[in-house]
C-alpha positions, -999 to +999 in steps of 0.1 A: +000+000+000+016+035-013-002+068-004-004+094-029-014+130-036-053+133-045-050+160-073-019+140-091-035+107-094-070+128-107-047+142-132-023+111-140-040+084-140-075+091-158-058+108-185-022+095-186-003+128-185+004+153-156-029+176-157-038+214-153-056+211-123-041+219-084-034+194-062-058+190-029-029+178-009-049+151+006-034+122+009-048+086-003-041+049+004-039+031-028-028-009-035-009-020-062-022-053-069-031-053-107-009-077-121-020-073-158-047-058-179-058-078-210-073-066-242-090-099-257-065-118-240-036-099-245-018-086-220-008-047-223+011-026-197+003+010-196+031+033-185+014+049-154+012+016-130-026+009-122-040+008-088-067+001-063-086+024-044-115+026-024-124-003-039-122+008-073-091+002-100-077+028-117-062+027-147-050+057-175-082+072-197-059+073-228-043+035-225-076+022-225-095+045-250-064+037-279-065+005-268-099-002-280-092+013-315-107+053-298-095+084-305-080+106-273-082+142-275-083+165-253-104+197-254-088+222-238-111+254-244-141+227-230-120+213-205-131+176-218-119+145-228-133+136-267-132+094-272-141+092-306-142+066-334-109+076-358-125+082-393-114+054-417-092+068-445-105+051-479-080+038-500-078+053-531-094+036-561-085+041-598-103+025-627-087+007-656-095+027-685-105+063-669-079+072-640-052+040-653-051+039-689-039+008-707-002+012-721+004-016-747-014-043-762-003-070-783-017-101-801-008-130-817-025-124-847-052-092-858-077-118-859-080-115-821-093-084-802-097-062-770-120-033-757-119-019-727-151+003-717-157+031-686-185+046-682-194+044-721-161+057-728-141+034-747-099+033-737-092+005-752-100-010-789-083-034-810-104-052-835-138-051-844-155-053-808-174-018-800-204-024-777-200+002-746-221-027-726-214-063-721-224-091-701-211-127-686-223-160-692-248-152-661-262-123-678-246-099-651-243-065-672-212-044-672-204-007-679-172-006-667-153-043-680-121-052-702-136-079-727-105-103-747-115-126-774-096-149-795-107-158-831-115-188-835-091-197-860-062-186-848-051-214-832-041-227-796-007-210-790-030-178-800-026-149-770-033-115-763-019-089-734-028-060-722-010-038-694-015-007-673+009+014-653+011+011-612+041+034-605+042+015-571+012+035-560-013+002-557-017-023-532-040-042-550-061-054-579-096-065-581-121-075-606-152-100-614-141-131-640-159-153-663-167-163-696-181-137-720-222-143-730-209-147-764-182-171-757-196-192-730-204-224-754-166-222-764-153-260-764-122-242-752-105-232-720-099-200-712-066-194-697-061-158-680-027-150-663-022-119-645+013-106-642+031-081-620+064-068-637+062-096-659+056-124-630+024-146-629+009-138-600-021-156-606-039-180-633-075-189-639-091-212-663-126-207-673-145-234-693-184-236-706-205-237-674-181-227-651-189-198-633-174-157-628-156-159-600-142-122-579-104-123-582-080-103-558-044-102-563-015-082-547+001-052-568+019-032-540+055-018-552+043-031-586+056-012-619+034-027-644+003-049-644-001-070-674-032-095-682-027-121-703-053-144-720-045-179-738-062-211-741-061-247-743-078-269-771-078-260-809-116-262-818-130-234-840-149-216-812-140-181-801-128-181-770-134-150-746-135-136-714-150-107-697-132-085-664-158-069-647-156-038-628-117-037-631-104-017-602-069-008-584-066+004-542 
């Protein structure tokens, strides 16, 4: 058992820092007997030493408000304490084909073909393909998508890429896959890499009846982004695929 100054531990304790207010000069019996505090079972040690007194345990405002994810301020024209919920910072999002435009495309052959569509504005458009609208194989209606398509006689080694800037400034890539609604009967497999300063980061295969699925890959410190679509099986079917709702945070 320790005795202390009133107006210090009033000061100290509830807020964590050596306060404003004048000290009463009476003196208190207090026990130190709080061996640890735990924040969904883990244990955290606050650098003012909690105590017992009067039956009560005091511990420092500020250690347990930032401990619960709160916000500590305090007012001093109101002379109050604000606990508030921090404001989440949105991470910035950029669309392929209106903030990120593509920056090189190549093909196999000219028989194949790209567009890439925002908002009815078209970025990208190699080949014949110029519908600002397109859909999957569910009938799920894009305005904002990156459709690739391989002709159907262009054989089996036949690929296309497209690629977009990061500068480093992207953690990640997202986007909704499948087949396009004008490919989905394609006896074919769709093969669709995506590549991170020319590393496969990730690769899908899409066949008829299989369906879109949401894909998420990691882009941080990333250069370039590239996406690359191939296929397996030489039947005379087109062979396309549809990116939904392409986005970069």
């Amino acid at each position: 058992m320790k005795k202390f100054i009133l107006g210090f531990v009033t000061a100290a304790m509830f807020f964590g820092g050596i306060g404003t207010y004048a000290a009463t000069n009476s003196k208190i019996d207090v026990v130190w007997n709080v061996k640890a505090i735990k924040f969904d079972g883990v244990t955290k040690t606050p650098s003012n030493k909690p105590f017992v007194y009067n039956g009560s345990t005091y511990v420092p405002l500020r250690f347990v408000a930032e401990n619960l994810n709160k916000e500590v301020i305090w007012d001093k024209s109101t002379q109050s304490v604000l606990i508030n919920t921090p404001k989440q910072v949105q991470p910035k999002v950029s669309y392929l084909g209106d903030t990120v435009k593509y920056m090189n495309y190549q093909e196999s052959t000219s028989l194949n073909a790209a567009i890439l569509v925002y908002n009815n504005k078209i970025d990208l458009n190699n080949g014949y393909l110029s519908s600002t609208s397109s859909k999957d194989n569910l009938s799920s209606v894009y305005k904002h998508f990156l459709l690739m398509m391989l002709d159907d006689y262009s054989g089996d080694l036949s690929n296309s890429l497209v690629e977009f800037p990061l500068g480093s400034k992207y953690n990640q890539f997202t986007t909704r896959l499948g087949l396009g609604d004008e490919y989905k009967n394609s006896r074919n497999t769709a093969i669709v890499d995506f590549l991170v300063d020319g590393e496969i980061i990730k690769s899908v295969e899409l066949k008829a009846g299989d369906f879109p699925e949401d894909i998420t890959i990691g882009v941080k410190n990333g250069k370039k982004l590239g996406i690359r679509l191939t296929r397996n099986g030489s039947n005379p079917d087109y062979t396309g695929v549809i990116l939904g709702n392409p986005v970069l945070k």
